[in-house]
C-alpha positions as CSV (number, residue, x, y, z in Angstrom):
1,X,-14.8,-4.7,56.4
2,X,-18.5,-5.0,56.3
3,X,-19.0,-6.1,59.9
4,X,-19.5,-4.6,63.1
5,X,-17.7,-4.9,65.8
6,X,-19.8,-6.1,69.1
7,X,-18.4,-5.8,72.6
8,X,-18.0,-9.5,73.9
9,X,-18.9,-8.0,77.3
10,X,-22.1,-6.0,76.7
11,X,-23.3,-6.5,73.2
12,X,-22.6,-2.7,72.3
13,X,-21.2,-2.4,68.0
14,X,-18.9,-0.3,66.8
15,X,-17.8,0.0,62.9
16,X,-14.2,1.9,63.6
17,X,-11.7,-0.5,65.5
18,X,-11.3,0.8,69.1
19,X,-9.3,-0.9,71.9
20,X,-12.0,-0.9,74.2
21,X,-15.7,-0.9,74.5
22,X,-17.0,2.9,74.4
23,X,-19.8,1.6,76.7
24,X,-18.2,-0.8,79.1
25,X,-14.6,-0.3,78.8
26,X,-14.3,-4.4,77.6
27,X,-11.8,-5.1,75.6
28,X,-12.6,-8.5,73.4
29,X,-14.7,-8.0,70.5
30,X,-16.3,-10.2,67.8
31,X,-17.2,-9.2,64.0
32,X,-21.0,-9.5,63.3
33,X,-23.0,-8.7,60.4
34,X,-23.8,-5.5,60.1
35,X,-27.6,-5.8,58.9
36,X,-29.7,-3.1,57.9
37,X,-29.0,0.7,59.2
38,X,-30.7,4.1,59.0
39,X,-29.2,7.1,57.1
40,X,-29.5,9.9,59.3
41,X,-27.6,12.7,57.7
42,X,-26.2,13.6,54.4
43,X,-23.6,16.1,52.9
44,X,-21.5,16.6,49.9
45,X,-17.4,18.0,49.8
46,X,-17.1,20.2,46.7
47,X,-13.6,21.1,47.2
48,X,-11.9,17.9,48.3
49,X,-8.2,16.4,48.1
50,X,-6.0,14.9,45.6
51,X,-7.4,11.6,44.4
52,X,-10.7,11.9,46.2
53,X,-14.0,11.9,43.6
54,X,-15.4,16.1,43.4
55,X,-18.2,16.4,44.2
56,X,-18.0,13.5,47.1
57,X,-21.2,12.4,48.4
58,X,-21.0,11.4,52.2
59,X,-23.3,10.0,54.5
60,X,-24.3,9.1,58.8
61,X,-25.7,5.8,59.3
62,X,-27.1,4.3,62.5
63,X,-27.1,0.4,62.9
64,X,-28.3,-1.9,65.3
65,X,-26.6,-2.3,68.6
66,X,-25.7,1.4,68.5
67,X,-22.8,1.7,65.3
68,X,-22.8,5.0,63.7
69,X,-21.1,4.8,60.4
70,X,-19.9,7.7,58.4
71,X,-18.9,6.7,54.6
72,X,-18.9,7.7,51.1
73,X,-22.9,7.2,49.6
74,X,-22.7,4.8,46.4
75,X,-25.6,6.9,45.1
76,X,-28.3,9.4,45.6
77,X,-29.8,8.7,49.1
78,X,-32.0,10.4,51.1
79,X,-32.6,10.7,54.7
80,X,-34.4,7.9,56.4
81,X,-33.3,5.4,53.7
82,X,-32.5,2.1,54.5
83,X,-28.7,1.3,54.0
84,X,-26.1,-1.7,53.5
85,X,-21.9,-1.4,54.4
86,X,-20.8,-2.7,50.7
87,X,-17.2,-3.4,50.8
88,X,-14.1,-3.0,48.8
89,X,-14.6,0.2,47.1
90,X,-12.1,2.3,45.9
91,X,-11.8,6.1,47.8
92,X,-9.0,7.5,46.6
93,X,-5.9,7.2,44.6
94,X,-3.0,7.3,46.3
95,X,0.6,7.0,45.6
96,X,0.5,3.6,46.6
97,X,-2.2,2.6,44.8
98,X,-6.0,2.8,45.6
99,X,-7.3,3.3,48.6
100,X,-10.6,1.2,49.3
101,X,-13.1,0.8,52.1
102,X,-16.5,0.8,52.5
103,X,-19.7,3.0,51.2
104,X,-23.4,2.9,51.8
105,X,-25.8,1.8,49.5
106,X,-29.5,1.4,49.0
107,X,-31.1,-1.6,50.5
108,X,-32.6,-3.3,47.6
């Protein structure tokens, strides 16, 4: 998913799928495009699970209408960086079979 999700009652977004609205408590939501967000934070796992890239680069972005995102970085960001959701990436292998989601890359 590379969408946000905005609260049909007051306009908030949220990234991760909630029942209801962390602002107002609403509970009907649309998807959105996510736009352009901020990175605000950055850190990398050097000792990380089964299947999951070593060393894993992760980041915080903030997006418009209040959605923090935390995801794996698609390369070397830095703090203050402007940032896109890109989707269908593979995470992690699994048993099942790969494990895919969203990362943050540059804004080009």
């Amino acid at each position: 998913m590379t969408e946000l999700l905005e609260c049909r009652d007051c306009g908030h977004r949220t990234f991760y799928e909630k029942h209801r609205c962390p602002e107002c408590g609403g509970a009907e939501f649309d998807g959105v495009a996510a736009g352009t967000g901020e990175l605000l934070s950055v850190t990398t796992v050097h000792v990380t699970p089964d299947g999951v890239r070593e060393p894993n680069a992760l980041g915080l972005a903030a997006f418009p209408g209040g959605a923090n995102v935390v995801a794996q970085l698609d390369e070397t960001l830095s703090i203050g960086d402007g940032v896109r959701l890109v989707g269908d990436r593979e995470l992690r292998a699994t048993d099942d079979g790969p494990l895919r989601g969203v990362r943050l890359a540059a804004v080009e």
